[in-house]
gemmi code that builds the backbone of each chain (N, CA, C; Angstrom):
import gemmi

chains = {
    "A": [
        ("UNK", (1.991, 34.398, 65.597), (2.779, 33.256, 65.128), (1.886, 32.294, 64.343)),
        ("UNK", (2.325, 31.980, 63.440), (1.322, 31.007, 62.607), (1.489, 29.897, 63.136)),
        ("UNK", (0.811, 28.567, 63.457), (0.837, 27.381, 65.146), (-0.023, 26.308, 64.427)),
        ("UNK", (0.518, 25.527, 63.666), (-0.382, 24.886, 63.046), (-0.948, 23.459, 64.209)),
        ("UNK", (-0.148, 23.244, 65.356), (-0.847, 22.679, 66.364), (-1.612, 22.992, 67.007)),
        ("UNK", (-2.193, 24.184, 66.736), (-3.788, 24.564, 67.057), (-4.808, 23.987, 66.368)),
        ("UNK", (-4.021, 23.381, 65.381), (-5.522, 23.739, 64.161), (-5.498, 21.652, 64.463)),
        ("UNK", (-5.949, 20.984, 63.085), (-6.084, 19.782, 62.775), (-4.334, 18.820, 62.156)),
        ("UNK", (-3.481, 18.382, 63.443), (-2.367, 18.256, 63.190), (-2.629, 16.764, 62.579)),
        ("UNK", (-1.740, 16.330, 61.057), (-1.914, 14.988, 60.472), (-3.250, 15.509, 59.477)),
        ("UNK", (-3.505, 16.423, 58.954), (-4.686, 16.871, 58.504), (-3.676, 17.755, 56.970)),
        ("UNK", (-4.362, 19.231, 56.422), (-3.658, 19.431, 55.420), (-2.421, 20.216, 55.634)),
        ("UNK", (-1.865, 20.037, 57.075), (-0.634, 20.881, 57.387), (0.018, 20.139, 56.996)),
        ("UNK", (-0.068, 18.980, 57.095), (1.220, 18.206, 56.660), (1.526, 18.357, 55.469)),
        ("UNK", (0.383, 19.121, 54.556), (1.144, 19.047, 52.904), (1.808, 20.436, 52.315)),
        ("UNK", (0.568, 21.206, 53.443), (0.975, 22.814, 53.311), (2.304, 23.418, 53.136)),
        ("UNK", (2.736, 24.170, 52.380), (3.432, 25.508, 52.965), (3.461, 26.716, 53.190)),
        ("UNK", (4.069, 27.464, 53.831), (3.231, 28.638, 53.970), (3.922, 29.865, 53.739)),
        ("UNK", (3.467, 30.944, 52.431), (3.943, 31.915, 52.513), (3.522, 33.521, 52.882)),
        ("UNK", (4.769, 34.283, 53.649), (4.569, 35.690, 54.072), (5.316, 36.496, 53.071)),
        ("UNK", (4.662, 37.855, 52.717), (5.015, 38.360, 51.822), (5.932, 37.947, 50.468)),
        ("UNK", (5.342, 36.937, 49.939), (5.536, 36.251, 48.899), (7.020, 35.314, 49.052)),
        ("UNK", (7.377, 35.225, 50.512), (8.270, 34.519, 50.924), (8.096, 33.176, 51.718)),
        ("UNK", (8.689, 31.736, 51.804), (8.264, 30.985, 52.374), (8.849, 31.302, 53.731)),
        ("UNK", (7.828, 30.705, 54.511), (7.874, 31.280, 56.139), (7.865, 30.305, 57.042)),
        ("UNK", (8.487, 29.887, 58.295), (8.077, 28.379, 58.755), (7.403, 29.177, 60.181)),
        ("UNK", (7.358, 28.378, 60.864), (6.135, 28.357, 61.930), (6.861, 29.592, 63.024)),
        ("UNK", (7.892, 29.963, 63.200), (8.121, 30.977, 63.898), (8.016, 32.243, 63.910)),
        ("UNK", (7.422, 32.281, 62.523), (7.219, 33.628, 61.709), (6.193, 34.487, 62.414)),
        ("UNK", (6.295, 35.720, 62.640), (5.721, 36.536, 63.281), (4.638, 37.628, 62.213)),
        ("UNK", (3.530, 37.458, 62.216), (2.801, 38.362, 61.397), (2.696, 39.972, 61.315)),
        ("UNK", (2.391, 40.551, 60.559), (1.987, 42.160, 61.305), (0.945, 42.392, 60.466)),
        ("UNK", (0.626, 43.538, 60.452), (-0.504, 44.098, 59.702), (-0.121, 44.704, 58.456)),
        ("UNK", (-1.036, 43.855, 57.592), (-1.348, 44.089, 56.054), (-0.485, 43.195, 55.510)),
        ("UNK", (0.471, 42.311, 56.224), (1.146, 41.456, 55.895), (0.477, 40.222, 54.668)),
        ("UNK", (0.992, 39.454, 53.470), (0.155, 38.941, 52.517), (0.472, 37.574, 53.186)),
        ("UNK", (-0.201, 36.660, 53.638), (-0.420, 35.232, 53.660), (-0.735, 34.365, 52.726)),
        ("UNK", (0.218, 33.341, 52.810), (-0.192, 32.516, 51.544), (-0.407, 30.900, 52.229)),
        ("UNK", (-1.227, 30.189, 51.935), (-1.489, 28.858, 52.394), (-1.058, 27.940, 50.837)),
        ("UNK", (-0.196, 27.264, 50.724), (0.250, 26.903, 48.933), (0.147, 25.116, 49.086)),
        ("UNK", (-0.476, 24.556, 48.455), (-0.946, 23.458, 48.481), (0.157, 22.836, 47.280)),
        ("UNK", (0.828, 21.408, 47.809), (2.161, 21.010, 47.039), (1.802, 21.690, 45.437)),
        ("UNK", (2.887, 21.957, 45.309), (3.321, 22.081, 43.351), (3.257, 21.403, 42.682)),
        ("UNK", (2.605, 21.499, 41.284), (2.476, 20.066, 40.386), (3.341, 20.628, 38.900)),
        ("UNK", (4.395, 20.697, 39.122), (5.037, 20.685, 37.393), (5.048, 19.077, 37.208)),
        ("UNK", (5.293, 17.900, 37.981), (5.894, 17.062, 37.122), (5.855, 16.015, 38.351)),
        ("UNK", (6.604, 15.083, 37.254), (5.765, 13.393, 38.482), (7.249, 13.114, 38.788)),
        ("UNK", (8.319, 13.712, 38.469), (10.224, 13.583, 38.650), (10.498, 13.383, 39.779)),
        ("UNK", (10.808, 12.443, 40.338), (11.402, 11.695, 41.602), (12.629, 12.415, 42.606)),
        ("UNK", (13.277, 12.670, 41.437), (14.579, 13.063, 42.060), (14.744, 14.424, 42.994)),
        ("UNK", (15.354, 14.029, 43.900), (15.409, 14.822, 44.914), (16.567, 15.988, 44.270)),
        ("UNK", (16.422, 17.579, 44.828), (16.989, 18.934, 44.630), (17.435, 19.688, 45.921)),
        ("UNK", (18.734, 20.336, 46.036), (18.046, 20.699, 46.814), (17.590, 22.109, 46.969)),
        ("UNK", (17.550, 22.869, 48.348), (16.268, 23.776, 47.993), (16.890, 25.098, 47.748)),
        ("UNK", (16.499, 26.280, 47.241), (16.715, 27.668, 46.798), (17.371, 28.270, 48.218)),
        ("UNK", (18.095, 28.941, 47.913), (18.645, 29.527, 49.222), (19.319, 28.899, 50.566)),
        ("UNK", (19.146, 27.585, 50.198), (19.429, 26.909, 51.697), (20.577, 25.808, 51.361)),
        ("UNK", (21.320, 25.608, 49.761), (21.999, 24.528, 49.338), (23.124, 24.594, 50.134)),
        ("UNK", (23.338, 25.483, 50.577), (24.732, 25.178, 51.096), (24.379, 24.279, 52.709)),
        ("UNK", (23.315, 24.073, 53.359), (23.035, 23.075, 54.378), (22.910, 22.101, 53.464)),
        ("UNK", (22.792, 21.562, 52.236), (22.119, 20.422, 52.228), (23.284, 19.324, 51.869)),
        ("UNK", (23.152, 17.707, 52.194), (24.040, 17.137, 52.214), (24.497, 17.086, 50.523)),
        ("UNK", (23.952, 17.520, 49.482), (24.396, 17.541, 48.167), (24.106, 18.592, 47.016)),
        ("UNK", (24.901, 19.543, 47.714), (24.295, 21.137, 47.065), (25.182, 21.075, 45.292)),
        ("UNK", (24.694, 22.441, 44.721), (25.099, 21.629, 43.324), (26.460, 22.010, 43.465)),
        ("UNK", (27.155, 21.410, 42.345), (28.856, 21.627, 42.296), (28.931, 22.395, 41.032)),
        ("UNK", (29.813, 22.661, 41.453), (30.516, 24.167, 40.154), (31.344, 22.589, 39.016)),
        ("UNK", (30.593, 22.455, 38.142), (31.296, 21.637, 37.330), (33.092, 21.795, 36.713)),
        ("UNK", (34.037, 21.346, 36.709), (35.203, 21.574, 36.866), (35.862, 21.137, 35.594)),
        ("UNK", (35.223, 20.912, 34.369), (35.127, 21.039, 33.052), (36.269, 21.836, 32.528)),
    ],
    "B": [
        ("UNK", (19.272, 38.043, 32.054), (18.894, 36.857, 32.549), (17.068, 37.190, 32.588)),
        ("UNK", (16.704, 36.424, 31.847), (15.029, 35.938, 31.459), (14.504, 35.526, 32.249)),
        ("UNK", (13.019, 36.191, 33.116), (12.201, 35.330, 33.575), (10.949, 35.958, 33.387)),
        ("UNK", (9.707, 34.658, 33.163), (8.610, 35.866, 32.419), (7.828, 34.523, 32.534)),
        ("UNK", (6.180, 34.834, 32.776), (4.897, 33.909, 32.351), (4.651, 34.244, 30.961)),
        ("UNK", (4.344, 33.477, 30.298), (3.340, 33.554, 29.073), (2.041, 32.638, 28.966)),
        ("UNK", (1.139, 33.567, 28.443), (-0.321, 33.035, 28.499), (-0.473, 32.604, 26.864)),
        ("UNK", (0.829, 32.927, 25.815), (0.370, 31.784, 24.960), (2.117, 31.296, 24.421)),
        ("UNK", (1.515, 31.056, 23.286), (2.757, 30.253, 22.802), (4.579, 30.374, 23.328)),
        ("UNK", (4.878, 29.849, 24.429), (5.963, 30.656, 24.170), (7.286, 30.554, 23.505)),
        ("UNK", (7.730, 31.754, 23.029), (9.051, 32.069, 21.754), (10.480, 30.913, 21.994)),
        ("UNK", (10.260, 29.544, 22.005), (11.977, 29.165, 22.479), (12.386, 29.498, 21.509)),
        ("UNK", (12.768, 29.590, 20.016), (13.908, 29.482, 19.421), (14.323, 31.086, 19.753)),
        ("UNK", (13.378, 32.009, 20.015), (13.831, 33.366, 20.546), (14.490, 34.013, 21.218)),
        ("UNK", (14.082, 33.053, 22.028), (14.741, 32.600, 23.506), (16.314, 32.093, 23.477)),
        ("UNK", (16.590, 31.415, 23.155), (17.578, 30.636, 22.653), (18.463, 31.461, 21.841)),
        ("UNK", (18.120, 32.068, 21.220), (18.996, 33.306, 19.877), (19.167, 34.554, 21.014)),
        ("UNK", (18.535, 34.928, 21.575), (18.644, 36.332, 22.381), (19.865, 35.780, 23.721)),
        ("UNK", (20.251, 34.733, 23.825), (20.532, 34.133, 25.477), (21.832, 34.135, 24.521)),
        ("UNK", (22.056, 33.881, 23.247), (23.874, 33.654, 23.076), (24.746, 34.401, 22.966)),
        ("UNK", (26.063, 34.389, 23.530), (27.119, 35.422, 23.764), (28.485, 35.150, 23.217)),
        ("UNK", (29.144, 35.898, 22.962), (30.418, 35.587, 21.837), (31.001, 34.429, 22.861)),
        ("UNK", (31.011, 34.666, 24.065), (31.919, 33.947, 25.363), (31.408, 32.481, 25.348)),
        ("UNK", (30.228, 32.072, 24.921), (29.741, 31.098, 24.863), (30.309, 29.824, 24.404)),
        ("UNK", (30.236, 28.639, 25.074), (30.520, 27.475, 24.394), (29.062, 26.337, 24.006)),
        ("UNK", (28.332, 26.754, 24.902), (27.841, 26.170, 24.886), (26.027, 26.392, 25.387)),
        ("UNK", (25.179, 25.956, 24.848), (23.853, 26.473, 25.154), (22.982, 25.156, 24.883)),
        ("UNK", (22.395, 25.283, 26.433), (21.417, 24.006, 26.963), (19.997, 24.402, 27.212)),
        ("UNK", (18.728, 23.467, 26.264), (17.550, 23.821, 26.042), (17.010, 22.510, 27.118)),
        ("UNK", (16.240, 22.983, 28.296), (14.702, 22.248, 28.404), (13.788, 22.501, 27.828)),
        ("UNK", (13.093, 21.900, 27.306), (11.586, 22.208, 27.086), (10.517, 21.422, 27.332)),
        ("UNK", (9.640, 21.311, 28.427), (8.981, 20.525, 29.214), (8.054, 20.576, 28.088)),
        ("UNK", (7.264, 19.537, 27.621), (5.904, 19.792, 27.205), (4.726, 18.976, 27.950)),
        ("UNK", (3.764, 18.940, 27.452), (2.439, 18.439, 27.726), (2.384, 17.145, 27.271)),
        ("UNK", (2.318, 15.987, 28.057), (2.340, 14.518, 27.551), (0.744, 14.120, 27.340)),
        ("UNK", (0.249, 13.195, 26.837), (-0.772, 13.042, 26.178), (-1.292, 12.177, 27.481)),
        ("UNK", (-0.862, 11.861, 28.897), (-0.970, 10.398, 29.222), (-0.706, 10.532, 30.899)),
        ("UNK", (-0.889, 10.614, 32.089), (-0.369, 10.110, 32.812), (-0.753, 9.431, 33.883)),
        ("UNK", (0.240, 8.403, 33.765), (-0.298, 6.899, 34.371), (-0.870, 6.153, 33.343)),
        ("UNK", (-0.992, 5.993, 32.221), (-2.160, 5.305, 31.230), (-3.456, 6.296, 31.046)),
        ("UNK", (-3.594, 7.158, 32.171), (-4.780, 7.841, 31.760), (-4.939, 8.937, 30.753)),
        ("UNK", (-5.105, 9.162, 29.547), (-5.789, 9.678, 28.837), (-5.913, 11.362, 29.118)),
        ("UNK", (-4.926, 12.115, 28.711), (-5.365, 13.435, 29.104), (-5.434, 14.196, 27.643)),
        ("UNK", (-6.582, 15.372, 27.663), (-7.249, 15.862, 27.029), (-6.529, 16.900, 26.687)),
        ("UNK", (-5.945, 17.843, 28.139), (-5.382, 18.906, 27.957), (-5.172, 19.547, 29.393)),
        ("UNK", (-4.414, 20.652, 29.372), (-3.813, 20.915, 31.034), (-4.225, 22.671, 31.221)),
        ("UNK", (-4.343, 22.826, 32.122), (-4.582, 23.941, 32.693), (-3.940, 24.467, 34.046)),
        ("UNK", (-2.283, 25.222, 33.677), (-1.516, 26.032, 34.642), (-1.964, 27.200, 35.091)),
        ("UNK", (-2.147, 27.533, 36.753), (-1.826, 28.416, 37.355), (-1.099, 28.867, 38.240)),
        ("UNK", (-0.860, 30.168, 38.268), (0.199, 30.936, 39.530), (-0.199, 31.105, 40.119)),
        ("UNK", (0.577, 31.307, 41.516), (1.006, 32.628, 42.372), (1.680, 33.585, 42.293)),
        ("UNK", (1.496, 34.554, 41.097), (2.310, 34.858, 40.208), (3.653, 35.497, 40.636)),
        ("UNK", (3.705, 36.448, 41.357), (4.140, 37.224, 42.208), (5.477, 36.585, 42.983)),
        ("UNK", (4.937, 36.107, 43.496), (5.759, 35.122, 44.660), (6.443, 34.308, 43.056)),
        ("UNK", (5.903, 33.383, 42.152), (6.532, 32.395, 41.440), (8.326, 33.334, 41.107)),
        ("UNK", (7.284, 34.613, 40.121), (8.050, 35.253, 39.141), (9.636, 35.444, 40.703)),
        ("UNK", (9.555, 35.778, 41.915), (10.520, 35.999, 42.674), (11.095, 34.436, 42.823)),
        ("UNK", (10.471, 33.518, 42.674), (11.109, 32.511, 43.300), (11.867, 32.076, 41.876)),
        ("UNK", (11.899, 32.162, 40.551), (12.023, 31.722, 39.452), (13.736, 32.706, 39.488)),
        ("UNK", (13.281, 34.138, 39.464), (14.335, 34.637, 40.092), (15.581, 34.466, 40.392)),
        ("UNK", (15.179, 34.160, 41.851), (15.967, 33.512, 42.876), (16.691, 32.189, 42.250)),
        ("UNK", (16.122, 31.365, 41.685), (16.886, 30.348, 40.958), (17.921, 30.590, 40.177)),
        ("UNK", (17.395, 31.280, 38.957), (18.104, 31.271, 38.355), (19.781, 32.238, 38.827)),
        ("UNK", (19.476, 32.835, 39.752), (20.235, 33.709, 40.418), (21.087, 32.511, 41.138)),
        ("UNK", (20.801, 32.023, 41.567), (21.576, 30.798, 42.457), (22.124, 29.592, 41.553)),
        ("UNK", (21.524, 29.796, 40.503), (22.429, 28.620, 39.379), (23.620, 29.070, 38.596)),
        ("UNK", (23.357, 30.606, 38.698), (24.263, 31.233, 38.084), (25.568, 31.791, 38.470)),
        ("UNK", (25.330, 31.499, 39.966), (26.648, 31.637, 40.955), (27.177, 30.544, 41.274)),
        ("UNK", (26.590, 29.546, 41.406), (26.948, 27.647, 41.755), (27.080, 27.106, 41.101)),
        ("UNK", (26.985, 27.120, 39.454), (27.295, 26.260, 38.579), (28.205, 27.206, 37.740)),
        ("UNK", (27.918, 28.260, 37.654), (29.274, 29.361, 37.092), (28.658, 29.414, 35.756)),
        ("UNK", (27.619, 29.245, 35.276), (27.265, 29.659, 34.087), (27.254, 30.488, 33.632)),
        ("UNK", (26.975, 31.433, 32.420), (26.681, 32.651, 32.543), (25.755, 33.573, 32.072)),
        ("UNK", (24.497, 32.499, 31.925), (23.287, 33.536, 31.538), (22.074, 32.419, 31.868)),
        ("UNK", (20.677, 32.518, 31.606), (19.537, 31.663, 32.328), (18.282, 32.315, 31.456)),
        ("UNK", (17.317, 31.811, 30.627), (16.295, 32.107, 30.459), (15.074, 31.074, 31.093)),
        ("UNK", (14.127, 31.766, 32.037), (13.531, 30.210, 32.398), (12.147, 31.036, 32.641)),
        ("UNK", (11.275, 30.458, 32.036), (10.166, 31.294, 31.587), (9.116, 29.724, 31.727)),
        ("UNK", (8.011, 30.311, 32.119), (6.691, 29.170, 32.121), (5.200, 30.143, 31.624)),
        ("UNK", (4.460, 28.826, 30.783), (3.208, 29.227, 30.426), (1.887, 28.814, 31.726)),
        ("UNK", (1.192, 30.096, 31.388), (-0.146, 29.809, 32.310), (-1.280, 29.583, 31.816)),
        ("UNK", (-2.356, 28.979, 32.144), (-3.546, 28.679, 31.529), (-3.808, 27.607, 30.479)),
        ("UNK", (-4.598, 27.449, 29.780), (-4.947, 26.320, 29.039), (-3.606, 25.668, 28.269)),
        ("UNK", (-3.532, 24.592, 28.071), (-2.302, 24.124, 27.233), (-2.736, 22.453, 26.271)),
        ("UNK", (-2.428, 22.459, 25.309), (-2.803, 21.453, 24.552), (-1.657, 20.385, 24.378)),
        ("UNK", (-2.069, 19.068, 23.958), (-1.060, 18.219, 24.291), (0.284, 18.615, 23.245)),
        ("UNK", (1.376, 18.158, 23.506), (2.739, 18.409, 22.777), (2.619, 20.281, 23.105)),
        ("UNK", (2.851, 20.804, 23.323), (3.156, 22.312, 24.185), (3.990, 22.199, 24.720)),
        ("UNK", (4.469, 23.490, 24.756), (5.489, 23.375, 25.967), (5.222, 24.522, 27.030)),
        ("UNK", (5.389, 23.841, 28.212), (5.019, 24.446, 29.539), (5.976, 25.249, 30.543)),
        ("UNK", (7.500, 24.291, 29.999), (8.424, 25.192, 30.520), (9.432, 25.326, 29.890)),
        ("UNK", (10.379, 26.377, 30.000), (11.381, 26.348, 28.881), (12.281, 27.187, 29.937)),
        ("UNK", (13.398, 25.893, 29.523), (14.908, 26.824, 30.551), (16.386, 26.534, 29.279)),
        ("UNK", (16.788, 27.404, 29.446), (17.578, 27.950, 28.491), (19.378, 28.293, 29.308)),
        ("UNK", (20.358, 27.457, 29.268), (21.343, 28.161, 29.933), (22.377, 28.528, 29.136)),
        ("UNK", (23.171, 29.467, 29.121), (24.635, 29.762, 28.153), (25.390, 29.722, 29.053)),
        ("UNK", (26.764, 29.040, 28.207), (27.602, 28.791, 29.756), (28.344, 28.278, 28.736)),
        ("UNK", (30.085, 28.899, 28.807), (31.459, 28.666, 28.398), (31.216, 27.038, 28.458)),
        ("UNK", (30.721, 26.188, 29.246), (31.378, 24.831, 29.213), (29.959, 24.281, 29.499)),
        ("UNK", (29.808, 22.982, 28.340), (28.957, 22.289, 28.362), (28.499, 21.460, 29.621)),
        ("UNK", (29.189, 21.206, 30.456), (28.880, 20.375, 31.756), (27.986, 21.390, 32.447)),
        ("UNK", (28.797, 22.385, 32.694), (28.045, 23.190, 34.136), (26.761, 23.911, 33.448)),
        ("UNK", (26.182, 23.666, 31.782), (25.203, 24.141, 31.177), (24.398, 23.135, 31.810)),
        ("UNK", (24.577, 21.735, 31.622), (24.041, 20.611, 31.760), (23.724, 20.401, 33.272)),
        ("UNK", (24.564, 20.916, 34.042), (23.941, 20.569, 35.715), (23.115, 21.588, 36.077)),
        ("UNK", (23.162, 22.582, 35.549), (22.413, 24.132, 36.051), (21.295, 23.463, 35.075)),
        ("UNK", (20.860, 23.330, 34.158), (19.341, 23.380, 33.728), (18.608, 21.737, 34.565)),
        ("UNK", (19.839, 20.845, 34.588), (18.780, 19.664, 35.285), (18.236, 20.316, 36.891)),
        ("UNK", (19.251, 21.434, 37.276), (18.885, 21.323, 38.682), (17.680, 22.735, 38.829)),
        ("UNK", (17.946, 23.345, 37.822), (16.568, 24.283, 37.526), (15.264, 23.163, 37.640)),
        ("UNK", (15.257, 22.729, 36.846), (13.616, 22.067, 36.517), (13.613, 21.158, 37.827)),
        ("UNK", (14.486, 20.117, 38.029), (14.510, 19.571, 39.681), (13.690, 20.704, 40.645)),
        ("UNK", (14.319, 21.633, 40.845), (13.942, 22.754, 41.943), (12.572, 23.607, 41.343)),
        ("UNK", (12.736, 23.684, 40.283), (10.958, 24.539, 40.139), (10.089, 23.800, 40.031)),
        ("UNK", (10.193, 22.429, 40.274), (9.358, 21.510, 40.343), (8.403, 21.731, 41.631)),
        ("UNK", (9.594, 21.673, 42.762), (9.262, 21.633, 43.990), (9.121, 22.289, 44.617)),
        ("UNK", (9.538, 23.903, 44.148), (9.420, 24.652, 45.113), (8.309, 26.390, 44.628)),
        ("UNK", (8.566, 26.283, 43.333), (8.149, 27.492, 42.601), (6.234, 27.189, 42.627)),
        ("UNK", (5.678, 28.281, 43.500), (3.850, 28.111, 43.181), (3.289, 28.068, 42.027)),
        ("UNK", (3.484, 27.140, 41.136), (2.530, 26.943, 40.043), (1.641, 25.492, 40.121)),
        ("UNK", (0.853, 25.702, 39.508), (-0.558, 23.960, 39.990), (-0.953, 23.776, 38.252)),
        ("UNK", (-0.955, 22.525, 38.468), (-1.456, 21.829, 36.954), (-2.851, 21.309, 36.998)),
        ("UNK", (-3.919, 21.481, 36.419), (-5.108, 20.717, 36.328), (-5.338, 19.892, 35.497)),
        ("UNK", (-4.965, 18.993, 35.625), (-5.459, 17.814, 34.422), (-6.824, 17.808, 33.794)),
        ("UNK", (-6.912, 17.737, 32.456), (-8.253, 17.167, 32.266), (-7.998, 15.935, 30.928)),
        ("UNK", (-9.157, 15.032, 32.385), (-8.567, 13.475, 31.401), (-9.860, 13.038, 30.811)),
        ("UNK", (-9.888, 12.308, 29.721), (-11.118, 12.225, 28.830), (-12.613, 11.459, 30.300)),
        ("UNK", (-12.013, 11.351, 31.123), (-12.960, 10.861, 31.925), (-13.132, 11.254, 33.171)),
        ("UNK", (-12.502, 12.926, 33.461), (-12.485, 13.385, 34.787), (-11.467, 14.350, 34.581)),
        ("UNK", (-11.405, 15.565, 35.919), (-10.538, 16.609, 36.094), (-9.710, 16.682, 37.147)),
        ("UNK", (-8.961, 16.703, 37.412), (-7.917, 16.839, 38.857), (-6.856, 17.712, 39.016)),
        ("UNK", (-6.800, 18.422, 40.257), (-5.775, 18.989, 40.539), (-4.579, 17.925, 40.288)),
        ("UNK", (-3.372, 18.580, 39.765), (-2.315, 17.334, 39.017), (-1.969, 17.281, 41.779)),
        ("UNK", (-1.580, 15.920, 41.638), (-1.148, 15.819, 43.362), (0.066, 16.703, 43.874)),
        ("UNK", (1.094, 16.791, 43.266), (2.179, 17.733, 43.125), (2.634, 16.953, 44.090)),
        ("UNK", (4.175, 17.365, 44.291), (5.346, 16.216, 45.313), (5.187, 17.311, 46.369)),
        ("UNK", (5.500, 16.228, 47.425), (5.765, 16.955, 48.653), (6.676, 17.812, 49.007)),
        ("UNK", (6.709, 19.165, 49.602), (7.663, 19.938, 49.796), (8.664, 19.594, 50.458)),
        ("UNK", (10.084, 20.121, 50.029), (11.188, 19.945, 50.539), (10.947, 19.912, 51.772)),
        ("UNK", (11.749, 19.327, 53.276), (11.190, 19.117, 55.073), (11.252, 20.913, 54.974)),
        ("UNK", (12.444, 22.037, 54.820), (12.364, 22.726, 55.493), (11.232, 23.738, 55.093)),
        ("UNK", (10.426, 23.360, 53.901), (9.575, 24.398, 53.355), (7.996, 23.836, 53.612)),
        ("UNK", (7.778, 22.941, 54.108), (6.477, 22.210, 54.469), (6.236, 22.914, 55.874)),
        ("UNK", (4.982, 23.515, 56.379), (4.716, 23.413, 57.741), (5.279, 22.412, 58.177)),
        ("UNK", (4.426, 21.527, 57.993), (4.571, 20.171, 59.403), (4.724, 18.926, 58.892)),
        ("UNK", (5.171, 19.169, 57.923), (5.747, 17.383, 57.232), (6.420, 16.998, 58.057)),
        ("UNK", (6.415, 15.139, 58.412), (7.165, 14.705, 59.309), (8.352, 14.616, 59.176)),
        ("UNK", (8.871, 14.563, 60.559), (10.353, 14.930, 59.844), (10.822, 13.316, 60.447)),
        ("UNK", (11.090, 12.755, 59.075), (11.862, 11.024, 59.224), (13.158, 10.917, 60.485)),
        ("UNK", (13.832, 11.962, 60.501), (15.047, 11.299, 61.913), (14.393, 12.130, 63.061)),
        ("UNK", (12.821, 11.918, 63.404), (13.390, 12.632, 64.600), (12.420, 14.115, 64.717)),
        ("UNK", (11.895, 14.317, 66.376), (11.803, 15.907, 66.550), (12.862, 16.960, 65.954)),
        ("UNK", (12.787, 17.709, 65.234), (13.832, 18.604, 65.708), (13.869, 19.677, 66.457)),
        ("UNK", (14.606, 20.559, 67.658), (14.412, 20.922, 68.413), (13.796, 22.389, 68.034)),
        ("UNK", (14.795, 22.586, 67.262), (14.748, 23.845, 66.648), (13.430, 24.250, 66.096)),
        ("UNK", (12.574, 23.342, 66.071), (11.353, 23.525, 65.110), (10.614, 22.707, 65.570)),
        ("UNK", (9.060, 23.509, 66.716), (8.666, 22.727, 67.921), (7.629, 22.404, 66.457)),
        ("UNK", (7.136, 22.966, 65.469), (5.875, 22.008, 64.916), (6.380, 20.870, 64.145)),
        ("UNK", (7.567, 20.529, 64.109), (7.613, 19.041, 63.818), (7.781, 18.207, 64.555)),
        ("UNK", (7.506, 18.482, 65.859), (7.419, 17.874, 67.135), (5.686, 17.341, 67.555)),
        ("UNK", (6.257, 15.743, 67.463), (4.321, 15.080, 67.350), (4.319, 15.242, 68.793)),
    ],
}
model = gemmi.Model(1)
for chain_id, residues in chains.items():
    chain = gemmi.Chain(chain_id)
    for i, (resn, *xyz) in enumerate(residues, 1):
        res = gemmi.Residue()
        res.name, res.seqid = resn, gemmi.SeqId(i, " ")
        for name, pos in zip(("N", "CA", "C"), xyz):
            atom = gemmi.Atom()
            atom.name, atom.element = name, gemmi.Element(name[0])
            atom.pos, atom.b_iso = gemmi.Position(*pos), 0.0
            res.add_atom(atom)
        chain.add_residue(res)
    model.add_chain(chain)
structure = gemmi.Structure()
structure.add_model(model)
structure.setup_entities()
């Protein structure tokens, strides 16, 4: 299990994310062998404020996009 | 539907001509470039890299998800890697789509989301120093252990201080 309260918590976990086989993975994720780990330090395209929300998960979020009705 | 790195110039008006369809009403260009400046500071020139692998799937995945939620009906969204000079362009998203609105919400919410979530890193270099560009903080559910503002959640003992 990847346990980042082992390591230095308030340190660079807090900025981290972490991907398994080129997928993002959260802390319950179970490893195996030959599996690819990724440690990804925030993204820098751009200094844009505005909040999105995220790939795969819009339909939890309180403002997923709308099918414009045009 | 387009997705691709380029290590030099890359083709928009190409881009743009190959993406249009008789069905079309309408076709919406980003094109991010390279600002000369940020914050007041003085930049020289930029230097993008990937995760390539993982990006090219997550770029993907977007455009795959804009294209079912906003009902558009096509996506070119392509980014350059490596050195870049000021006025460049770094990213280029491209949508065709019967109706100008849902062109217009699918490309703002492309660049919104590959902002934040797609592995690419910017290096600044400013006439008086070099820096990793800081990049925004990841969305709560894609961060290890970013705090989470309302609260433990149960479900997820490492955001539990």
């Amino acid at each position: 299990m990847l346990n980042p309260r082992a390591t230095v918590h308030g340190g660079i976990w807090d900025t981290l994310a972490v991907a398994v086989n080129r997928e993002y993975a959260g802390a319950a994720t179970l490893l195996h062998d030959a599996d690819e780990l990724a440690l990804l330090p925030p993204v820098s395209g751009g200094l844009d404020p505005r909040p999105a929300p995220i790939p795969g998960r819009a339909a939890t979020q309180a403002n997923p996009p709308k099918r414009n009705q045009e | 539907m387009t997705i691709d790195f380029f290590r030099s110039v890359i083709p928009t008006a190409e881009l743009v001509e190959s993406l249009k369809a008789g069905e079309d009403g309408a076709v919406v260009l980003f094109d991010g470039i390279v600002r000369n400046n940020t914050r007041g500071r003085k930049t020289l020139f930029l230097d993008y890299e990937s995760y390539e692998q993982m990006a090219l799937d997550q770029m993907r995945a977007l455009a795959t998800q804009a294209i079912a939620q906003f009902g558009v009906r096509d996506i070119a969204l392509v980014h350059r890697l490596g050195r870049l000079e000021i006025g460049e362009s770094s990213v280029v998203i491209v949508v065709a789509s019967a109706h100008r609105g849902a062109a217009f919400d699918a490309c703002r919410w492309l660049i919104d989301t590959l902002k934040k979530t797609v592995p690419i890193w910017k290096k600044e270099h400013f006439v008086d120093g070099v820096v990793w560009a800081d990049g925004e903080p990841f969305p709560q559910d894609l961060a290890v252990a970013s705090p989470a503002p309302t609260g433990p959640t149960p479900a997820d003992p490492v955001r539990q201080r």
